[in-house]
TIKOLMI-188592 format. One record per residue (C-alpha): residue number from 1; x, y, z. Coordinates in steps of 0.001 Angstrom, whole numbers. Layout:
TIKOLMI-188592
SITE|NUM|X|Y|Z
...
end
This chain:
TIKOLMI-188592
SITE|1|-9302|-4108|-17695
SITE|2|-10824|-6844|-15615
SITE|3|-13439|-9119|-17635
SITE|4|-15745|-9546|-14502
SITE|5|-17873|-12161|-16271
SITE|6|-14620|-14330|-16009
SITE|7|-14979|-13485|-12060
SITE|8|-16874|-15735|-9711
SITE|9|-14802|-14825|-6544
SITE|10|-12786|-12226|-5289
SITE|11|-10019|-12559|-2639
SITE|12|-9338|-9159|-1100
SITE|13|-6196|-8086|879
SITE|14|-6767|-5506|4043
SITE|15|-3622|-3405|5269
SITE|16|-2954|-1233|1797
SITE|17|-6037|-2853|542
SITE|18|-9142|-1736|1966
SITE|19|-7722|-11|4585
SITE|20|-4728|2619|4103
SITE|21|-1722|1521|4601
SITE|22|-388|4278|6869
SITE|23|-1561|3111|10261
SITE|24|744|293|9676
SITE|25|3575|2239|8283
SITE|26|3454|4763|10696
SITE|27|2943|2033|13902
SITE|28|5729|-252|12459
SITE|29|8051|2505|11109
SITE|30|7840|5104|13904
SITE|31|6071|3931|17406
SITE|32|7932|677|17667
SITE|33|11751|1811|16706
SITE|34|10405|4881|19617
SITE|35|9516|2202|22426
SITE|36|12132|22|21166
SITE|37|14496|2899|21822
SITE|38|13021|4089|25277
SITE|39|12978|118|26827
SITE|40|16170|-667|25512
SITE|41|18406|2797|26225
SITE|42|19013|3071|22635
SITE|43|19436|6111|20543
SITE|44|16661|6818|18170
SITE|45|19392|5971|15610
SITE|46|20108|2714|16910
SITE|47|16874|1797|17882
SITE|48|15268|1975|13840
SITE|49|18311|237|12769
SITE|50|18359|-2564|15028
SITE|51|14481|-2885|14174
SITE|52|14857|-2779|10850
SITE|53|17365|-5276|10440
SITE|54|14575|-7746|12832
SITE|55|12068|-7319|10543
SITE|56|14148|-8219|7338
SITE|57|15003|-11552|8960
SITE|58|11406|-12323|9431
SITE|59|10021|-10745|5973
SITE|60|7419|-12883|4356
SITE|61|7197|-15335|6978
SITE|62|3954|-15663|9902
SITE|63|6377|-14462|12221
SITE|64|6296|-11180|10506
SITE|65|2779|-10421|10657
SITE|66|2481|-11937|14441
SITE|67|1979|-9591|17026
SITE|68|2798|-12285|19786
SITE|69|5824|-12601|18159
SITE|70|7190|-8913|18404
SITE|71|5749|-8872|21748
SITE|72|8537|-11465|22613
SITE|73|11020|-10335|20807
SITE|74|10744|-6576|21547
SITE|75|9348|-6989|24999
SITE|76|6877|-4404|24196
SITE|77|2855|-3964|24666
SITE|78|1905|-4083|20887
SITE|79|-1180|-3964|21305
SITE|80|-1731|-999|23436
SITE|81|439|734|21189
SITE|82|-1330|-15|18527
SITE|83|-4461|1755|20454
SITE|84|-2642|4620|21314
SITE|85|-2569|5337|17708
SITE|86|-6026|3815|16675
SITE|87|-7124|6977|15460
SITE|88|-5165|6767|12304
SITE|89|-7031|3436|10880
SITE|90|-9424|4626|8464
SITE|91|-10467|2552|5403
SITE|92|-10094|3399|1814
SITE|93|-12221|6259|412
SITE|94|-12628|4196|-2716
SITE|95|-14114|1083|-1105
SITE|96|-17297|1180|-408
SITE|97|-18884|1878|-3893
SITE|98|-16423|-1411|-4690
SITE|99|-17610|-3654|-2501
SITE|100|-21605|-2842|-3095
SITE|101|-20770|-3021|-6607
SITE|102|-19190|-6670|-6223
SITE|103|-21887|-7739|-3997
SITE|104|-24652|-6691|-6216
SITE|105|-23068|-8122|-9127
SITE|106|-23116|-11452|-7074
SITE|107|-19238|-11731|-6777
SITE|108|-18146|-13864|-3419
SITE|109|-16227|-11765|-1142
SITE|110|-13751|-13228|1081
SITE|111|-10749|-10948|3266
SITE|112|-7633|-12949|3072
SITE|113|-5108|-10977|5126
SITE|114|-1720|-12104|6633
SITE|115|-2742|-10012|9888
SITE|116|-2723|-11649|13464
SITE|117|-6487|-12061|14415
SITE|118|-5879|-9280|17445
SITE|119|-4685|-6472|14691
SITE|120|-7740|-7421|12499
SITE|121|-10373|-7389|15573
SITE|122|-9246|-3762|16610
SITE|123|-9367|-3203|12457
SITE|124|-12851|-4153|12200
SITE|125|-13606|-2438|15628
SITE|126|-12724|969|13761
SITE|127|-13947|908|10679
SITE|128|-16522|-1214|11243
SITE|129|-15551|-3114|8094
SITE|130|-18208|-6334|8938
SITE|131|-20665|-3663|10874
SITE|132|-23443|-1609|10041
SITE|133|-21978|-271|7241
SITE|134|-20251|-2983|5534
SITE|135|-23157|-5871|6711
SITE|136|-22827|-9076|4608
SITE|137|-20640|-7537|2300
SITE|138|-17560|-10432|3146
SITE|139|-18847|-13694|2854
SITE|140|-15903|-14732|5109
SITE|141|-12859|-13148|6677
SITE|142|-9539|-15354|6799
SITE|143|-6441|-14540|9124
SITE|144|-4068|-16619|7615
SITE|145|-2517|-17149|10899
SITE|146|-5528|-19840|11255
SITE|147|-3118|-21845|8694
SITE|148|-63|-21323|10250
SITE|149|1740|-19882|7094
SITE|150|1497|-16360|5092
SITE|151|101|-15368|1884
SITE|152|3873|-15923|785
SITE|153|3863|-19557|880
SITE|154|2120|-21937|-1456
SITE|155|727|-24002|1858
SITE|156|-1632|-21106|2719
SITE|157|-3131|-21116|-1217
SITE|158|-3241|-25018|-1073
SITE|159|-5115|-24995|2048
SITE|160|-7705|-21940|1716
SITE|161|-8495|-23040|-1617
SITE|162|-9143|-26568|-151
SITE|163|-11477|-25125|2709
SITE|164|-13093|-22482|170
SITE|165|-13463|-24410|-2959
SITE|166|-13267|-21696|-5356
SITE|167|-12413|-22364|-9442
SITE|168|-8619|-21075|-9424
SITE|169|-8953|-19887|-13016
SITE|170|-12577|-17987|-12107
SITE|171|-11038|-16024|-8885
SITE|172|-9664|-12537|-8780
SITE|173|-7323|-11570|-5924
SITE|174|-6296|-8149|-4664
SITE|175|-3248|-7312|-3201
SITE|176|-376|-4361|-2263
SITE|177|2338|-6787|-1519
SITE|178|3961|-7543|-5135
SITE|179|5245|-10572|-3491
SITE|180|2231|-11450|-2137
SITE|181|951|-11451|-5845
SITE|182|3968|-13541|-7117
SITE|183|2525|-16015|-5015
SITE|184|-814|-15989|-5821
SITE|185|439|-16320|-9672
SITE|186|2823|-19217|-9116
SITE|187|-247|-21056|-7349
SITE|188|-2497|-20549|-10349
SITE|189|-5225|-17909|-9240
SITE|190|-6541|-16239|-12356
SITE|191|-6824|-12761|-11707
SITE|192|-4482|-10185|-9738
SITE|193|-4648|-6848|-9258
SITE|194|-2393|-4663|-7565
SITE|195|-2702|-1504|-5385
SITE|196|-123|1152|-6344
SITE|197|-1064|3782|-3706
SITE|198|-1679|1444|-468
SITE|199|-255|4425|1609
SITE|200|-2052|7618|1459
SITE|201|341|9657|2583
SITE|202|3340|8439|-211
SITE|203|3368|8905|-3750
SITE|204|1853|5539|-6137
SITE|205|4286|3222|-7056
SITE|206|5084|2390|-10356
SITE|207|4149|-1177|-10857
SITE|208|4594|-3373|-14158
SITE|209|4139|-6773|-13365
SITE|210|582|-6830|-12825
SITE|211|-2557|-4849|-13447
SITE|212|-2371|-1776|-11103
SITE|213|-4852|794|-10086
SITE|214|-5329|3847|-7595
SITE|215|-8705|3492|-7344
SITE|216|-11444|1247|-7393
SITE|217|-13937|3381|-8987
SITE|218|-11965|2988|-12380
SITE|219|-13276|-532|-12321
SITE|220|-16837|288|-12134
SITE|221|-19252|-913|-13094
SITE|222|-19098|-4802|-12193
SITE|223|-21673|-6996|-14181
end
């Protein structure tokens, strides 16, 4: 398991992360190829394939994760589709206990997530991840769109590392996206750990590549 006393600072992911993944699933997977299909005159059919085949050609780049982008492209209102279905963001039953536990062992928090600033407003909004509940828990939260570039790209590490100053080798980072993960190891970060069951409502994934858990609990406690 994790050697925490090797640990100064922790990078943590959101979407699959902290929160559950299926808001985004669900939005991404099911609304859009719907209003995609209703604007456009399209078959359901058509509609999720057409969709599909737009989000491949974007995978792993900004565009991907930018809702002014699809808004553009799809000539849709993401973001009051995305409220329609608010309801369904709810954070990880398994976080809390983690991040006290990392903030009383003196760990640095910092959210590094690829998602456009309005997605992770309306994310905090809900769960009230930098609220009452979760008060000075995050020493900072990063959009990467701030940077221009995803967690994918070796810019992004180059540059947050640069504003952050954290010891590469002395930094854990937390992610659902194995590629995500790859790129965190290619730049050099120390520590990964990966989240096999980022979706609550699909079965874990088997993952071999890196250190993979269910549930944060199994890591306590942090010293």
């Amino acid at each position: 398991m994790l050697n925490w006393s090797k640990i100064d600072t922790v990078l943590l992911d959101m979407d699959g992360t902290l929160l559950d993944l299926h808001f985004d699933n669900h939005f991404w997977l099911e609304i859009i190829p719907k209003a995609h299909a209703l604007r456009q005159g399209l078959t359901l059919e058509q509609a999720r394939a057409d969709i599909l085949a737009r989000y491949e050609a974007v995978t792993g780049q900004i565009e991907w994760y930018c809702l002014d982008y699809w808004q553009a492209e799809l000539q849709l209102p993401i973001m009051e589709l995305k409220r329609e279905v608010e309801h369904l963001i709810s954070l990880r039953e398994d976080v809390p206990d983690f991040l006290q536990a990392l903030k009383d062992a003196g760990k640095e928090l910092v959210l590094l997530t690829n998602a456009h600033p309005d997605s992770l407003s309306l994310k905090i909004e809900r769960t009230q991840l930098i609220g009452t509940q979760f008060d000075g828990y995050l020493d900072k939260i990063i959009s990467t769109h701030e940077y221009g570039v995803s967690k994918e790209s070796q810019s992004l590490w180059q540059q947050v590392q640069a504003d952050l100053s954290f010891d590469k080798s002395r930094t854990l980072f937390v992610d659902d996206s194995l590629s995500v993960l790859a790129a965190a190891k290619e730049y050099g970060i120390g520590h990964l750990l990966a989240i096999n069951n980022p979706d609550s409502r699909q079965p874990p994934k088997e993952i071999t590549d890196y250190m993979a858990i269910s549930d944060y609990r199994t890591l306590l406690p942090i010293t």
